[in-house]
N, C-alpha and C positions, 0 to 999 in steps of 0.2 A: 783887619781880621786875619789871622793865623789860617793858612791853607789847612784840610783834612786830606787826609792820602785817602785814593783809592782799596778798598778792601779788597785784594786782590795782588797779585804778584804786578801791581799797578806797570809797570814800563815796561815790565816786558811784554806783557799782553796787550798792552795799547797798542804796542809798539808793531806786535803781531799782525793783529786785526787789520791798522791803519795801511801796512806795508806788504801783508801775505796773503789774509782776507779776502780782501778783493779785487779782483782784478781791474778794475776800470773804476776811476774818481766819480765819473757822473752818477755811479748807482748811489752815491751817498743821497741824492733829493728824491730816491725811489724811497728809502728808508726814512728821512726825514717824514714824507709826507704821509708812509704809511701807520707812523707812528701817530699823526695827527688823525689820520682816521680811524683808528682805533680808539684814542680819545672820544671820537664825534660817540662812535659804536657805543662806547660802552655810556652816555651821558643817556643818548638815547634810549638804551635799554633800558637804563634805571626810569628815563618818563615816561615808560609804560605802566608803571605801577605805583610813582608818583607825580602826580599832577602838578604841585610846586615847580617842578620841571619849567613849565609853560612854554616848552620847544617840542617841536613836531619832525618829525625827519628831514621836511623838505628847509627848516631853519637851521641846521646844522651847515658848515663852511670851511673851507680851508683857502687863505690867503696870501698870496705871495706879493712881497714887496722888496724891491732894489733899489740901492744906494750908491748910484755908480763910483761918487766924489766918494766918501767914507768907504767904498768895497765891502757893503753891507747887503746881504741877503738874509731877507727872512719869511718863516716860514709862520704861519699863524692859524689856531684856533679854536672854536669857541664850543670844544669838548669838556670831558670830567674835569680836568685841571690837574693840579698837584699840589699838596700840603709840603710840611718839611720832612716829616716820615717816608713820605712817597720818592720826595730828592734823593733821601740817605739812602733808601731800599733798593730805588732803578738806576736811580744815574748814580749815586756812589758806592755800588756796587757792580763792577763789571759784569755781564753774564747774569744780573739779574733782568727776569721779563713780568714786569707789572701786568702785559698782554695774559702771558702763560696760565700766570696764576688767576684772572679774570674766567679766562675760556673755563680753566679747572672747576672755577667755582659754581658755575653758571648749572642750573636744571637741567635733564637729560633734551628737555622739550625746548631749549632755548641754546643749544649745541652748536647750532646753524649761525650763529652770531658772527656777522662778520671781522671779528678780530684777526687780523693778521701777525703779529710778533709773534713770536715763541723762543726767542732765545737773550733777548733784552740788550743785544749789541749794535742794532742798526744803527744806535742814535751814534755811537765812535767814530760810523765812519766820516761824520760829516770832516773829522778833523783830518783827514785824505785831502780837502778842499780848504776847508779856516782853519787861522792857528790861532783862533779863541772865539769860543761858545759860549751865550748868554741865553741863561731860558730864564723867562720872568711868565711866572704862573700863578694863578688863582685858584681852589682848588670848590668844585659846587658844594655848596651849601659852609663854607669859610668865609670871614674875611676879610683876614691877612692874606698878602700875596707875600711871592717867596722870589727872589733871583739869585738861580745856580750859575756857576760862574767858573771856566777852566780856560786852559791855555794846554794840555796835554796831559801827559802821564805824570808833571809836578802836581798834581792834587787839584781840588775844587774848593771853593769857599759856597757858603749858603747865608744871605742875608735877607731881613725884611727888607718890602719893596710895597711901592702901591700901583697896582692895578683894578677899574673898574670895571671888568665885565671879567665873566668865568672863561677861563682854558688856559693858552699856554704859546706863548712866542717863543720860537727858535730860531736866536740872530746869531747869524755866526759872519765873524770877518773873514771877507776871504782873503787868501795867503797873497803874496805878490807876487808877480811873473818872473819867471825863471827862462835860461836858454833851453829846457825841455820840456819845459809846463805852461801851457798859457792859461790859468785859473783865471784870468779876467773874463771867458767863454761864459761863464757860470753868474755874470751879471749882464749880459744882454738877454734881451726878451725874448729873441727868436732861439734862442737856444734851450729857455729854460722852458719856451712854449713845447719847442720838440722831443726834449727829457720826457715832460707830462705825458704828451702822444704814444711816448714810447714804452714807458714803464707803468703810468699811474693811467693810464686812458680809460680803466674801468676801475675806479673809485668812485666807492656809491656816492659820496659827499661831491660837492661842485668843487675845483679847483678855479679860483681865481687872481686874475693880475691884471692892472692896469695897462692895458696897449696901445702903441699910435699906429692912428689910422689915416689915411689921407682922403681925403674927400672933395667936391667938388664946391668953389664957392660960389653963394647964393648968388649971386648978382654979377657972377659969370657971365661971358657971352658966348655962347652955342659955337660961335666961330672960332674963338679964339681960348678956349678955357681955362681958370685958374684952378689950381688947388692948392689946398691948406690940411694940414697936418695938425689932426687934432688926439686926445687920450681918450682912451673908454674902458672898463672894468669887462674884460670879457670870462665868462666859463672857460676855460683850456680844457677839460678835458668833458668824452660824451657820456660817462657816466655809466649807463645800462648796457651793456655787452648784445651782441647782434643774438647769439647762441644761450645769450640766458631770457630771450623771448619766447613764448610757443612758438613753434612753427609754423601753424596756422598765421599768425596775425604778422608774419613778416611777408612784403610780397617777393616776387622773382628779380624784379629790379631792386630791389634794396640789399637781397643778398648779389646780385652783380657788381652793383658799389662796391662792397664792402669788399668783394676779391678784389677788385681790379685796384685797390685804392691801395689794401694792405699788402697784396705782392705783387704792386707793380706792373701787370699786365695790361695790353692793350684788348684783349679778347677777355669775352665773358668765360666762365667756367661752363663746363659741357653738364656736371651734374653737380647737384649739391648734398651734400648726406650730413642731414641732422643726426645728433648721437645725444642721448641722454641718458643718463644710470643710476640706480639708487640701489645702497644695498650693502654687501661689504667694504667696497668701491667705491664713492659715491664722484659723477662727473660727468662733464658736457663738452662735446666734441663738435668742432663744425668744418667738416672736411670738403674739401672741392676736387673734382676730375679737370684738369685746366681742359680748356678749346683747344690749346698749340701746347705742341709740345717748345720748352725753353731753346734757346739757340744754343747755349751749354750744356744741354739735358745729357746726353751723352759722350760727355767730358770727365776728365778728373776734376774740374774745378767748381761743378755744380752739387753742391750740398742739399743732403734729403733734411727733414726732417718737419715735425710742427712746432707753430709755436705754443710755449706752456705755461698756462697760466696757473697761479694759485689766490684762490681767492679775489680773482678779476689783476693780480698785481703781475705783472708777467716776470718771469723766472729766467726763461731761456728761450732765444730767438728761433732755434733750430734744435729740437729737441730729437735727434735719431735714434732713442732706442723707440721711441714709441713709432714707429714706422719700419716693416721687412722691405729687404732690399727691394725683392718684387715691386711691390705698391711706392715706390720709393719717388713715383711724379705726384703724389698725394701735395698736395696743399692744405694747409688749416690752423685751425687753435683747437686745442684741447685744455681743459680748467678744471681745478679738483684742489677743495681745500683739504683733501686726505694724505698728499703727499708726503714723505719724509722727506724734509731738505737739509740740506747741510747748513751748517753754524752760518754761511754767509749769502744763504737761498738763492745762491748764484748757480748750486750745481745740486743734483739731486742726488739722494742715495739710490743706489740701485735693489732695490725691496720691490718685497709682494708686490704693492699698489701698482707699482710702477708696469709690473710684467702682465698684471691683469688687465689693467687700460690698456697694453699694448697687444694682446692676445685680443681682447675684444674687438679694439678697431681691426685688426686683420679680419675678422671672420661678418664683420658689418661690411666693408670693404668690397671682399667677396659676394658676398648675398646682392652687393646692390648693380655690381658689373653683370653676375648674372641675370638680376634683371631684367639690365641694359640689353641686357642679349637676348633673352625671352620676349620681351616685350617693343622694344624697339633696335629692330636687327641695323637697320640704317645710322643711327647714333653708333650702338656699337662697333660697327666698320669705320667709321670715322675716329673712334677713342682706338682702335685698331693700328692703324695707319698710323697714328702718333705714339703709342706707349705697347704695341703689341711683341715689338723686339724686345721688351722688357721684362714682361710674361714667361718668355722664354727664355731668356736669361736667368730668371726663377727657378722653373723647372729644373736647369741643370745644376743650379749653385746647392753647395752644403750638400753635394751627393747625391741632387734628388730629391733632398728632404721633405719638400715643399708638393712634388709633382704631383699627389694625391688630392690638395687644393688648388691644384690651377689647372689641371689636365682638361675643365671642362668648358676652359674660357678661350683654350688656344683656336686659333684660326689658319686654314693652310687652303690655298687655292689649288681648286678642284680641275681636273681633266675632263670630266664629264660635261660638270655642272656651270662650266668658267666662271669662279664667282669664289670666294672665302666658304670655306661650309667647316662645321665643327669634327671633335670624331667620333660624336655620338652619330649624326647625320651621316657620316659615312657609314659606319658600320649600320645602319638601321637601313642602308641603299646596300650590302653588299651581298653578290649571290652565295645560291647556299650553298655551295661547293667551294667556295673562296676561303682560304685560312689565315691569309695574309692582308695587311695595312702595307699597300702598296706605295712605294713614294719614289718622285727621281731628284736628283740637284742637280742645278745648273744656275748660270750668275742670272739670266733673266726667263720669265716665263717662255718668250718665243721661243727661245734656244730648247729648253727641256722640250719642248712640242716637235722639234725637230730630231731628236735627238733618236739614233738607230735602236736602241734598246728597249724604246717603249715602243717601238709600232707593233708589234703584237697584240702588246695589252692592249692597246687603242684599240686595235680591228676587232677584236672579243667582246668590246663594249667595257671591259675592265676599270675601273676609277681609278685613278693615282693624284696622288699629293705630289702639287709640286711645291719644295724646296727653294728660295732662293734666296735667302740670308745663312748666314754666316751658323746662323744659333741651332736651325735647323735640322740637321742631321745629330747633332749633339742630345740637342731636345728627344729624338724620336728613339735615338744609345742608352737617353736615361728614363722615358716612359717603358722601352721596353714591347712593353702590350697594351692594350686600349681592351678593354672588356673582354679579355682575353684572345683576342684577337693582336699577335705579334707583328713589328712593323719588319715591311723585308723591302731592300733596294729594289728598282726593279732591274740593275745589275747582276741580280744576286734572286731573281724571279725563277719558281718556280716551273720547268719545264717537263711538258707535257711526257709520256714514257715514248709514241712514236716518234715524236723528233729529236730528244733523246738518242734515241737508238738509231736515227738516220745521222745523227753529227759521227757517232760512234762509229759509223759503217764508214762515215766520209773519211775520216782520219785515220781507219788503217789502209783502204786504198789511195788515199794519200799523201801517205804517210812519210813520198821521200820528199815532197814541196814543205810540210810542216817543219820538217829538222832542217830543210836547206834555209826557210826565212830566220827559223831561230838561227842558226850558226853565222848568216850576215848580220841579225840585227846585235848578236852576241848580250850583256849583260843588259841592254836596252829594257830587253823584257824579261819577265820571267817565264811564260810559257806561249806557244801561238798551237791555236787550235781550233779544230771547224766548227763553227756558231751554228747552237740549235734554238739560237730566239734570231737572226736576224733573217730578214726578208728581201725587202728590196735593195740594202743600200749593202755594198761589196763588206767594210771592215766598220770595225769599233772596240773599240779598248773597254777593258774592266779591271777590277780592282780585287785584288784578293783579301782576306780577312783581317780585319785592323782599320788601318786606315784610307777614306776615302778619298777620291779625286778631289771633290769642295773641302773638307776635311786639310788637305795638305795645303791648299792656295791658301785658307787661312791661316795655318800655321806657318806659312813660306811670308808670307805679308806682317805677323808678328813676332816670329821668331826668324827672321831671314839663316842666322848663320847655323839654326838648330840641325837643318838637311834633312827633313824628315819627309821618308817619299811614302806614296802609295805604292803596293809591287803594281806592274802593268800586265797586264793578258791579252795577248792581242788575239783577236777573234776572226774569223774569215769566214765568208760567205760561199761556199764551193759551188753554187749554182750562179755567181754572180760571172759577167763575163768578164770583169778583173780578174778573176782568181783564174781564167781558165787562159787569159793571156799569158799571167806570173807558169804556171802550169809549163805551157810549152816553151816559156822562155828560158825554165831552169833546162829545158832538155834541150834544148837550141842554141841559146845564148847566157850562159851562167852569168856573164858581168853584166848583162843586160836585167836579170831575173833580178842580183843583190839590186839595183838600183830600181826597181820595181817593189822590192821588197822595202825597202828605204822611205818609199814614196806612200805607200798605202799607210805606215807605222805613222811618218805624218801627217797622213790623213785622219786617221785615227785618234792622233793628239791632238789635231785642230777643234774637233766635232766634241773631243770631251774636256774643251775651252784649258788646253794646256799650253806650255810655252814651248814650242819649236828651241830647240838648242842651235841652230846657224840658222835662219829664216831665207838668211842668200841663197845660201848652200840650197834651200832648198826651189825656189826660183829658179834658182840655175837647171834644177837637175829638171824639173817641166821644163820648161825651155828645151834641154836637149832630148828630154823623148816626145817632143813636138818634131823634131828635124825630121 
């Protein structure tokens, strides 16, 4: 019989599809099989309104069968079937979808139908994998059966055929191995097992195939045991999706399975957020807070995103629009037969749907951390400690853009309270005279506890945030204010008008030790002047406007050759009896006084965890005013 060409710019578009399409050969049996269960769908439908039918949902099937000797895979089942009209229409016509036109036809009240096709090309790709396709179909309520028959973009032939039960076989030979293609993968069992898992795992219909199993034999002995290797017809895939249950009737342990199994983790998830929607929208999300944060999480190598289903068939493993950087340790699946997918439902269009499902779970997201935090402070310290640098990474990313959604989940340990507290919490602890969200940096809490610039506020009873990640002071640059309450270093701490006025007084009586330390320490610093916050401890360094001390170590750590310093202030204590040493040594012994001078400036820089420029040099020089 005489080939019929494709109705269509037939080669070149095969041609397209087969080689530009799609990325990846396997997704060809996601598309075969989807088309079979559309079949099942649509036979189904019709037995709801006719009873000749005499199949019920749970008798609907899809079959898989391999022919390792012949490199014969096929795909089988006992849906609508196909006429020869139906041949001419979907398969000899490119870019026609039998599915499409099905959904279009369907009642507003039977919309829901699980038909998956819509663009009539899936069934092409098979030829990514065989280089010749045989579908031998029966069509319900015919019958004659029909077998289409191709080998590529040369055309298909359509003859009578006999088959006894209603649907539709799709045998396709597979291609032969190549030095870059191992298509022989696509006839073993454990592979076409893990295709199913991967792509088709929630097709309403049963996917089945004959497997070996090994097992123990009867007449074994307990001591010494044989086994034998025998076939069984198993389901491959679970059918019912975890997320399209109530949530009610699923327990704690069965959604822990279901993370731990689907990404891989050794620890249960810390929270679980069901998401359901109906509406303009329509879609169900099942997202997780992992227990541990990943070993990569804070890598370039570890990818955000969920995975996306449409219509239980999954689309994309790692789906990142629908996840903000913030929330970016999110775990899940999200499913919506409302999606716009592109011709090869490999990648989505970027449309409405897409940005409202992604808008939504952000602000579900939120709602349930807060919670976390509301309702179980202890959890939340723990999801804290794993993903809270991330939070704040938030806040500063895109300008801030974010910080008016996360400002009330951040956590900063307390001076007061030694513990995480929020900054609503603070501010609802702060006195009434207090105008300032006090905060210090330092690489670890002990350190800030020590540190000369806060013993003031300490002895006042004063609260400070302390600081000790990287994100920190960045975080606090781009909130700005907390309920209108501004945040200030306590560097940069507001000071009382008498002691004020006592540094004022110190520094023009003397005022000739101030210009003698500056002219030793020269471009060292930019100004040295008498300290009207310190107390007990003689010096301390500060920072002028811009950039701070933590501020620089981190830019010094990622950008090494950038140079980018903080100016330095050195401050002095004039009631300390350092300064009153330095004092008479400038009048007494000048070269004694620079080396005096020398020695506080690295004191200075020790205490506000900076790097000594010679660390001998400086050794050396205690030592010698040890002599």
């Amino acid at each position: 019989m005489a080939k019929k060409q494709f109705k269509a710019e037939s080669k070149r578009l095969l041609d397209l599809m087969i080689n530009s399409i799609y990325t990846h050969k396997e997704i060809f049996l996601r598309e075969i099989i989807s088309n079979a269960s559309d079949a099942c769908d649509k036979l189904c439908y019709l037995a709801l309104t006719d009873d000749s039918v005499g199949l019920g949902r749970k008798d609907f099937k899809i079959d898989l069968t391999v022919d390792k000797e012949g490199r014969v895979l096929t795909v089988s089942d006992n849906g609508i079937g196909m006429d020869r009209e139906d041949l001419e229409n979907n398969l000899g016509v490119i870019a026609s979808s039998g599915s499409y036109k099905f959904k279009q036809d369907l009642p507003d009240d039977a919309k829901d139908t699980d038909v998956i096709g819509q663009f009539g090309i899936g069934f092409y790709s098979a030829f990514m994998a065989a280089d010749q396709i045989t579908v031998v179909t029966r069509k319900y309520g015919c019958d004659t059966a029909y077998q289409w028959q191709s080998s590529g973009a040369d055309g298909y032939t359509i003859t009578e055929c006999g088959k006894d039960t209603v649907g539709t076989d799709i045998i396709m030979h597979i291609k032969p191995d190549t030095d870059d293609e191992k298509y022989s993968e696509f006839l073993e069992s454990w592979r076409l097992q893990e295709l199913v898992r991967k792509y088709s795992d929630y097709i309403r219909f049963p996917i089945r195939m004959e497997v070996s199993k090994t097992r123990k034999k009867e007449d074994s002995p307990e001591d010494k045991p044989e086994y034998e290797t025998y076939t069984e017809v198993d389901t491959l895939n679970s059918m019912v999706p975890i997320w399209q249950r109530r949530k009610s009737s699923v327990k704690p342990e069965e959604y822990n399975k279901f993370y731990r199994d689907k990404f891989h983790d050794y620890a249960d998830p810390q929270r679980v957020i069901a998401v359901s929607a109906e509406g303009a929208v329509t879609y169900k999300a099942l997202l997780f807070v992992p227990g541990a944060a990943p070993f990569d999480y804070y890598t370039k190598e570890f990818e955000k995103g969920l995975q996306l289903y449409s219509n239980g068939v999954l689309i994309m493993d790692k789906c990142a629009d629908l996840l903000p950087e913030h929330f970016r340790f999110i775990r899940g699946v999200a499913d919506s037969p409302d999606l716009s997918l592109n011709i090869s439902r490999e990648l989505l269009q970027h449309d409405r749907q897409l940005k409202v499902i992604a808008g939504n779970l952000e602000k579900k997201i939120k709602s349930e951390l807060a919670k976390m935090l509301k309702d179980s402070r202890e959890d939340y310290e723990k999801f804290w400690k794993n993903f809270g640098r991330q939070l704040k990474y938030g806040v500063v990313n895109e300008y801030g853009r974010h910080k008016d959604l996360l400002q009330d989940l951040l956590l900063f340990h307390s001076s007061t309270e030694k513990k995480p507290v929020t900054l609503e919490e603070y501010v609802s602890r702060m006195k009434e005279d207090q105008k300032y969200i006090y905060y210090a940096a330092g690489e670890t809490l002990e350190k800030i506890d020590r540190l000369p610039q806060t013993e003031s506020l300490r002895d006042s009873g004063t609260e400070i945030l302390y600081f000790t990640e990287e994100a920190d002071e960045f975080c606090a640059q781009t909130l700005h204010a907390y309920k209108d309450k501004e945040f200030r270093s306590v560097l940069d701490q507001e000071i009382d008008e008498g002691a004020e006025k006592k540094a004022e007084e110190a520094a023009a009586s003397h005022k000739s030790v101030f210009d003698f330390v500056k002219e030793s320490l020269g471009d060292a610093v930019k100004e040295v002047k008498a300290s009207a916050r310190l107390k007990s401890h003689p010096v301390c360094l500060t920072a002028g406007e811009g950039l701070s001390f933590e501020m620089e170590k981190y830019f010094q750590a990622v950008q090494p050759d950038a140079a980018l310093k903080a100016d330095r202030i050195l401050e002095l204590n004039v009631d300390h009896p350092a300064f009153q040493a330095l004092e008479n040594a400038v009048e007494a012994d000048p070269e004694k006084a620079k080396k005096y001078a020398s020695l506080l400036y690295s004191q200075a820089l020790l205490i506000a965890g900076l790097p000594l420029e010679d660390p001998s040099g400086y050794t050396d020089l205690v030592c010698e005013l040890m002599k």
